[in-house]
PLY file of the C-alpha trace (Angstrom):
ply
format ascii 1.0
element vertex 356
property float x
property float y
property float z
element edge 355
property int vertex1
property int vertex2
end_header
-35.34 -3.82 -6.75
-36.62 -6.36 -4.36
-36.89 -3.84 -0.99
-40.22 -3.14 -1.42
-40.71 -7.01 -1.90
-39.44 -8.31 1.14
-40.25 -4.89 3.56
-36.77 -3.28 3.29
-36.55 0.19 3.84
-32.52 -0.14 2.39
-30.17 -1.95 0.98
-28.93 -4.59 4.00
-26.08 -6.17 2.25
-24.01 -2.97 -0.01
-20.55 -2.83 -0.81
-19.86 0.83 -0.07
-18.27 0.57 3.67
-20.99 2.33 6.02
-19.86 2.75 9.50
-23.65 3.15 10.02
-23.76 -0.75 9.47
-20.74 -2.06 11.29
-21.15 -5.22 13.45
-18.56 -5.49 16.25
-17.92 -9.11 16.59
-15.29 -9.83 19.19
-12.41 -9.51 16.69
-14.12 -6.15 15.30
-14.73 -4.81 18.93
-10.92 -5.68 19.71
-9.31 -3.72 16.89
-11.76 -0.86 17.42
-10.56 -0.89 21.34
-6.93 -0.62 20.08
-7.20 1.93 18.08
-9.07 4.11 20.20
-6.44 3.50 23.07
-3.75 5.27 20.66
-5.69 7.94 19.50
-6.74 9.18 23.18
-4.07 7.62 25.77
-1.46 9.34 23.00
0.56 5.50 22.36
2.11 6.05 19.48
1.74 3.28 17.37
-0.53 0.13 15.91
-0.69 -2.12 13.56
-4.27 -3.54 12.54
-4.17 -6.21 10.03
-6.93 -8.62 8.09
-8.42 -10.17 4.92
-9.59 -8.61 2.24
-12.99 -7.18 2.75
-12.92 -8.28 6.56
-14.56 -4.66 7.60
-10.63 -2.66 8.44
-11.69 0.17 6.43
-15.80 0.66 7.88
-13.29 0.53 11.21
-11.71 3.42 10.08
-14.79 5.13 9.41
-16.56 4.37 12.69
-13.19 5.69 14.55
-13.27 8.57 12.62
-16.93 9.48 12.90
-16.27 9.76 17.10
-13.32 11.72 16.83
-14.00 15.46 18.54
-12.15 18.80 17.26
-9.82 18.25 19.57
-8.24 15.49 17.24
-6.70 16.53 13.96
-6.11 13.62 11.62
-4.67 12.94 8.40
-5.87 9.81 6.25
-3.77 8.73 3.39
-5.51 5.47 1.18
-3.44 5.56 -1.49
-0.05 4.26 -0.49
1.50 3.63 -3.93
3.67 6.67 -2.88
7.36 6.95 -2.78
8.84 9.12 0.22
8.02 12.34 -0.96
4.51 11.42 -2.71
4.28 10.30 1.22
4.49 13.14 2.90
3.18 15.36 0.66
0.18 13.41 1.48
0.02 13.85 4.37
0.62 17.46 4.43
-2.05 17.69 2.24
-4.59 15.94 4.45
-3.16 18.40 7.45
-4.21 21.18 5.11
-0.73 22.35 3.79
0.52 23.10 0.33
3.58 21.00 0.28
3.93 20.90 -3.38
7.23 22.01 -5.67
9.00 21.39 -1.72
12.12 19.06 -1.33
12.00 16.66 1.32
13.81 18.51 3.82
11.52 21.54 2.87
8.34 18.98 3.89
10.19 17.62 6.69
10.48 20.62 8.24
6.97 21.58 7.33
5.41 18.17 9.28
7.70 19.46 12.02
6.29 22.75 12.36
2.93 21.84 12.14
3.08 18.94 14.83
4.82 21.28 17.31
2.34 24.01 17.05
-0.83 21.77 17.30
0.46 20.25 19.76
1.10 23.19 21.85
-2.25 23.82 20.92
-3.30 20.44 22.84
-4.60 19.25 19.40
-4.22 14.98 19.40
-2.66 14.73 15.77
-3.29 10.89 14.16
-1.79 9.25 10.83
-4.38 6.98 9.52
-2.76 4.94 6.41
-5.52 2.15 5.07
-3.74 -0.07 2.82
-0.25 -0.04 4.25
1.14 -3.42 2.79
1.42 -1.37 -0.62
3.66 0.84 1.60
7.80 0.54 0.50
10.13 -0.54 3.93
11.47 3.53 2.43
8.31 4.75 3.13
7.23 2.49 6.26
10.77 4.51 7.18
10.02 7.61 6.78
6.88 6.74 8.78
8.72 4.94 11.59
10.73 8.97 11.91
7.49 10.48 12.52
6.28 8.35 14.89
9.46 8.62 16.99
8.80 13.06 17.57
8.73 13.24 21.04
8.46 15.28 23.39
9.71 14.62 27.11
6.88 13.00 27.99
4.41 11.69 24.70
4.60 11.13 20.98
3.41 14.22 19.08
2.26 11.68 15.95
0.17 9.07 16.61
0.03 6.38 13.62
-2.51 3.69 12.84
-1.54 1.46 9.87
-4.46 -0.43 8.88
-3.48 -3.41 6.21
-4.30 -6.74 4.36
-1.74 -9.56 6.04
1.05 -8.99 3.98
1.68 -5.99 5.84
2.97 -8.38 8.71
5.34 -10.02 6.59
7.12 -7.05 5.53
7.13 -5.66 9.49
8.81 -8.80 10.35
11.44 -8.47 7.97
14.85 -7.84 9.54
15.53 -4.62 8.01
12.03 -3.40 10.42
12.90 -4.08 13.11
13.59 -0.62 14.99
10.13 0.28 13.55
8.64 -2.52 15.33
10.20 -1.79 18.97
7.72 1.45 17.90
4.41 -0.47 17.69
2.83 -0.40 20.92
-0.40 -2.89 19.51
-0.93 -5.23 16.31
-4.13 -6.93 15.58
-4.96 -9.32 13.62
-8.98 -9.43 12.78
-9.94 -12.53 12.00
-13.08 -13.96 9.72
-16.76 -14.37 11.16
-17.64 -17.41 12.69
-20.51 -19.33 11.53
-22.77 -18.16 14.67
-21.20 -14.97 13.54
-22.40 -14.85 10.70
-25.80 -15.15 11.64
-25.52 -12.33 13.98
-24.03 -10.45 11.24
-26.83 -10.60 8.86
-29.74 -10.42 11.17
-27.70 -7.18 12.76
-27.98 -5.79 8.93
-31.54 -6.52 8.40
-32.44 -5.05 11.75
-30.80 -1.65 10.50
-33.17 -1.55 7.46
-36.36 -2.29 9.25
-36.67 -5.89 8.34
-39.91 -7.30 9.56
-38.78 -10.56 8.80
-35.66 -11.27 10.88
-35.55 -14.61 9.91
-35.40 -13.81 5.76
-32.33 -15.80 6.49
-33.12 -19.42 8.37
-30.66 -21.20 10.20
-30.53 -23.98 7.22
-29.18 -21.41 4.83
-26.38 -20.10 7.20
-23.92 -22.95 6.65
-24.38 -22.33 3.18
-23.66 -18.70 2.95
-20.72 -19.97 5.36
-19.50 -22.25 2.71
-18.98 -19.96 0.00
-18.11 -16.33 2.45
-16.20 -17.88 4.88
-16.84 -15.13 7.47
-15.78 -12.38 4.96
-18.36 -9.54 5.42
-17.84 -8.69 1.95
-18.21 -11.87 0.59
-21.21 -12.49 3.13
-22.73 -8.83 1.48
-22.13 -9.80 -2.07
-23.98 -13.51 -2.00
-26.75 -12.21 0.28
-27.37 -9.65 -2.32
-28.01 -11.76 -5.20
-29.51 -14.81 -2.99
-32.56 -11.81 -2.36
-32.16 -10.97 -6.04
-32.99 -14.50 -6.99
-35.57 -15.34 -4.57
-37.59 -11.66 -5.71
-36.88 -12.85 -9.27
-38.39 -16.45 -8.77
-40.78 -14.63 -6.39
-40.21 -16.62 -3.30
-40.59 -15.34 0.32
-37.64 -15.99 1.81
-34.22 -17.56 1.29
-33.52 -21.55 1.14
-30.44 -23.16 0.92
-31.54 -23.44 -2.43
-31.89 -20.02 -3.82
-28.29 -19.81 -1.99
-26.49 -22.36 -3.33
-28.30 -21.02 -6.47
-26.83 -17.85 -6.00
-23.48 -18.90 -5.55
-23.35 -20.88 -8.76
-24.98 -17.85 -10.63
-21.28 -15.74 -9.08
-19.36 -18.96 -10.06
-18.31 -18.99 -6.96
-16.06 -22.19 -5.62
-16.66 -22.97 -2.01
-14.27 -20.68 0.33
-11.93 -23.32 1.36
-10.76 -23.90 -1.98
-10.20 -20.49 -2.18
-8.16 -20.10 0.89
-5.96 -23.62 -0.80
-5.34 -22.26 -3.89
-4.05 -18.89 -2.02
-1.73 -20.78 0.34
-0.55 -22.65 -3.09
0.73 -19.13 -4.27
2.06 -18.11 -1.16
4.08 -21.03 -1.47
5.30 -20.73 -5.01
5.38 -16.95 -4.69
9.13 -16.72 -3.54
10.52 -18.58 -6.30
8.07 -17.09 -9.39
8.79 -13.83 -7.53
12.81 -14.41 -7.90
12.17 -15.16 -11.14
10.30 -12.10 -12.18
12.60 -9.85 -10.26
15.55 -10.70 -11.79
13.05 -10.88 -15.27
12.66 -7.06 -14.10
16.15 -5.95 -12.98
17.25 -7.38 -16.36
14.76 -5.21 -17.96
15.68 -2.59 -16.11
19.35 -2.59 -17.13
18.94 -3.33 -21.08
16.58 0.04 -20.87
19.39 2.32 -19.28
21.95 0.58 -21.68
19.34 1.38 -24.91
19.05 4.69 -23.15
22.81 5.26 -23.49
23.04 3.89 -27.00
20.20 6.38 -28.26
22.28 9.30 -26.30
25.72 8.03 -28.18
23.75 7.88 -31.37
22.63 11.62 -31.04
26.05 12.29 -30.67
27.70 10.22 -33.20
28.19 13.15 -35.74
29.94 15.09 -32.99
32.19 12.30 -32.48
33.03 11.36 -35.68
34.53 15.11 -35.97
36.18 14.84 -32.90
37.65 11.53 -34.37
38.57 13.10 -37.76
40.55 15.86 -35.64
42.30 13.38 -33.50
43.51 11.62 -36.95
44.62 14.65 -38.40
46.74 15.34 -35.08
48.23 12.39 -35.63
49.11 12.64 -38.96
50.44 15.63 -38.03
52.70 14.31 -34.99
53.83 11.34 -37.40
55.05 13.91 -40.03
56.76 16.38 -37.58
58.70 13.06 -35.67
59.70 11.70 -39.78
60.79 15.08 -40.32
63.05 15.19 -37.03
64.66 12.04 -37.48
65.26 12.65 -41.48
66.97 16.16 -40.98
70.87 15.66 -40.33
72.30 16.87 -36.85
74.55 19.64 -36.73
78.37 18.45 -35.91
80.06 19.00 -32.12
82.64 21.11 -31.59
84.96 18.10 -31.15
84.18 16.20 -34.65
84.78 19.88 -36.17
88.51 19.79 -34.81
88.87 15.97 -35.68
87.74 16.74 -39.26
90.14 20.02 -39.59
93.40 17.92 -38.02
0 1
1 2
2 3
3 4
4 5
5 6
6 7
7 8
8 9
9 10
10 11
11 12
12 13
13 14
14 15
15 16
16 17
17 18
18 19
19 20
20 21
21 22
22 23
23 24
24 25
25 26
26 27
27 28
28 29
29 30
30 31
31 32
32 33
33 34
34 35
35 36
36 37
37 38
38 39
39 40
40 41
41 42
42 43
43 44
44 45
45 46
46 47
47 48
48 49
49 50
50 51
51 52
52 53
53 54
54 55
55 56
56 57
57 58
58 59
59 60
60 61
61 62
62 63
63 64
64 65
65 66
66 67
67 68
68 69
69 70
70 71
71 72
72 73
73 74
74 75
75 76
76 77
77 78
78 79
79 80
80 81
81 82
82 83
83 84
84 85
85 86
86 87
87 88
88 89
89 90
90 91
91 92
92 93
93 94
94 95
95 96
96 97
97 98
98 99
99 100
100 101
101 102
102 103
103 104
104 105
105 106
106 107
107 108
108 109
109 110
110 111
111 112
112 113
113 114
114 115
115 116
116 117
117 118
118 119
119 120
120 121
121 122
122 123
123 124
124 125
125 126
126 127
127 128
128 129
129 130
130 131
131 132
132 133
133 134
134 135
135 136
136 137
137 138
138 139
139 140
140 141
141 142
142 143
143 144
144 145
145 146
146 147
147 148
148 149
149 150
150 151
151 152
152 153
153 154
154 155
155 156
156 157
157 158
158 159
159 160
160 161
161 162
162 163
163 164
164 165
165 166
166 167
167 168
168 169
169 170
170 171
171 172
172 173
173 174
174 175
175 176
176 177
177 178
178 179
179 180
180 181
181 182
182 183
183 184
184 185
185 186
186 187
187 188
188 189
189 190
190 191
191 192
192 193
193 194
194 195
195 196
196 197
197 198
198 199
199 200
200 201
201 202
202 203
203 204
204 205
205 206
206 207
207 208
208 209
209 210
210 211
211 212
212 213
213 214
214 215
215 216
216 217
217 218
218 219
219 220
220 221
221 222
222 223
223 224
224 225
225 226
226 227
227 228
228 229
229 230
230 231
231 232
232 233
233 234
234 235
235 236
236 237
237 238
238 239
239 240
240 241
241 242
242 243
243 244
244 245
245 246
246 247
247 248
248 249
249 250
250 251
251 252
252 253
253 254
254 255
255 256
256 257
257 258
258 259
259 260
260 261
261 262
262 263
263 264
264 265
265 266
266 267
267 268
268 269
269 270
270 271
271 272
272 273
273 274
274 275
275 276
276 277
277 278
278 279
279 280
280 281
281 282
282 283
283 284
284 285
285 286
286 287
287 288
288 289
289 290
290 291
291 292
292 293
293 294
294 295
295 296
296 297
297 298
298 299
299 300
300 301
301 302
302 303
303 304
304 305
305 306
306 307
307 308
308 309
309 310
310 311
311 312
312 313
313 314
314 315
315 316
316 317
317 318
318 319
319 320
320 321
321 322
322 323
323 324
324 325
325 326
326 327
327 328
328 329
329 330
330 331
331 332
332 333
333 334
334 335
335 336
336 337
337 338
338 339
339 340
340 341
341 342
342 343
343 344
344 345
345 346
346 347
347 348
348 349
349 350
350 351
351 352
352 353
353 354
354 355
């Protein structure tokens, strides 16, 4: 709507992730350097971690536009599995048909497979975006994979790629031998404000801005206050900050048509944001307790309706059953009154009493 307006041959500021459009700030340039080093020095394992919409998954994309045929790679983002929804995932992405297969069946499979690509000197890589929705079962299963070996290297290389709560479940105890596994974690952190500047002049150069300055210093602590050095959030209010300026047919960007913009999103300024998350993170044990045992109560009054409804489909059976265990013992009641009413025979000995 407003390219032609302000001399743009795209869209600078989309959603979609776009390797094509990645900025490599420091944090950015460090991830990317870590997970090249496991793909091609064969390292086994790392851990990249960061905010929502803080550019993990356009990492992913840039990685995996670079890799040769020498690599094969398997790319599971949705990790809402449980251990067998896993790996037949992953199968899948390495081209097999692991379906109506037990685990030990796919096991055995992912075996196979690594062995002979490896003998083929194929690199093979496990790319999971999204890991914190990953159980500790499956983030076990994983942790098995990533320790086939052979004398010398790892035959699967992993690269989990998550929002920060993937860190809190690594450091949990019950992790910890798949932690002595990761060879690198990352955490990429948000944009700084001179960051961000670079950020969105880097975007504008990529669609053939001629005005590189559509965005003036005065409006960068602006954007700043409501993104926070989020590239998403930077994408999303630059977008409708050049949506309101061509729509009140101005020729560049003010604080004004930002702060404008923000309002128009009803945004609140980041740092609340980031407050009111800490808040929950802090009450999120105890309403968490809550609704677990909320759940596990659930849970159990389900199975014991599920029994109930199985008892009632069998009542009828039953209640024969119970009519032939009364009449059983009405039976055994009459034979032992019968017994003890019926006189006993006289001994030998009362016989010769009784005829003396």
């Amino acid at each position: 709507m407003y390219l032609n307006y302000f001399g743009l041959a795209a869209q600078p500021f989309q959603l979609t992730p776009d390797s094509g459009f990645l900025f490599l700030s420091a944090p950015h340039r460090r991830a990317k350097a870590y997970m090249d080093y496991t793909v091609w020095n064969r390292e086994g394992f790392v851990v990249i971690t960061g905010e929502i919409g803080c550019g993990k998954t356009t990492l992913i994309q840039k990685l995996l536009s670079e890799l040769d045929e020498n690599v094969v790679v398997a790319k599971v983002f949705q990790t809402q599995l449980d251990e067998v929804e896993f790996l037949q995932a992953v199968l899948v992405e390495f081209g097999l048909n692991p379906f109506n297969a037990k685990k030990v069946q796919l096991l055995d499979m992912l075996n196979s497979f690594l062995i002979e690509k490896f003998l083929q000197g194929k690199q093979i890589v496990l790319i999971v975006d999204d890991a914190h929705h990953l159980s500790m079962k499956v983030l076990e299963e994983i942790r098995m994979l990533a320790g086939l070996e052979t004398r010398k290297e790892k035959l699967l290389h992993v690269i989990l790629v998550g929002q920060p709560q993937l860190n809190e479940v690594l450091d949990h105890p019950d992790m910890e031998q798949l932690m002595q596994r990761v060879k690198l974690r990352y955490y990429i952190r948000a944009l700084s404000e001179q960051e961000l500047g670079d950020y969105i002049r880097h975007r504008l150069s990529i669609v053939g801005a001629a005005n590189r300055t559509l965005f003036p210093p005065e409006t960068l602590p602006h954007i700043y206050k409501y993104a926070g050095g989020i590239p998403r959030l930077i994408n999303t209010l630059c977008d409708t900050a050049l949506t309101c300026a061509y729509a009140d047919n101005l020729p560049g960007i003010t604080a004004e048509v930002v702060e404008a913009a923000a309002k128009e999103l009803q945004w609140p300024p980041h740092a609340e944001l980031i407050k009111k998350s800490r808040l929950r993170m802090i009450r999120g044990p105890v309403e968490g307790g809550v609704q677990g045992i909320l759940r596990e109560q659930s849970q159990t009054l389900a199975a014991i309706a599920a029994q109930v409804s199985k008892l009632e489909e069998r009542s009828p059976a039953l209640e024969s059953i119970g009519k032939c265990l009364a009449a059983i013992e009405m039976h055994l009641r009459n034979l032992v009154q019968s017994r003890s009413v019926q006189p006993r025979p006289d001994s030998t000995a009362d016989r010769q009493q009784k005829s003396g």
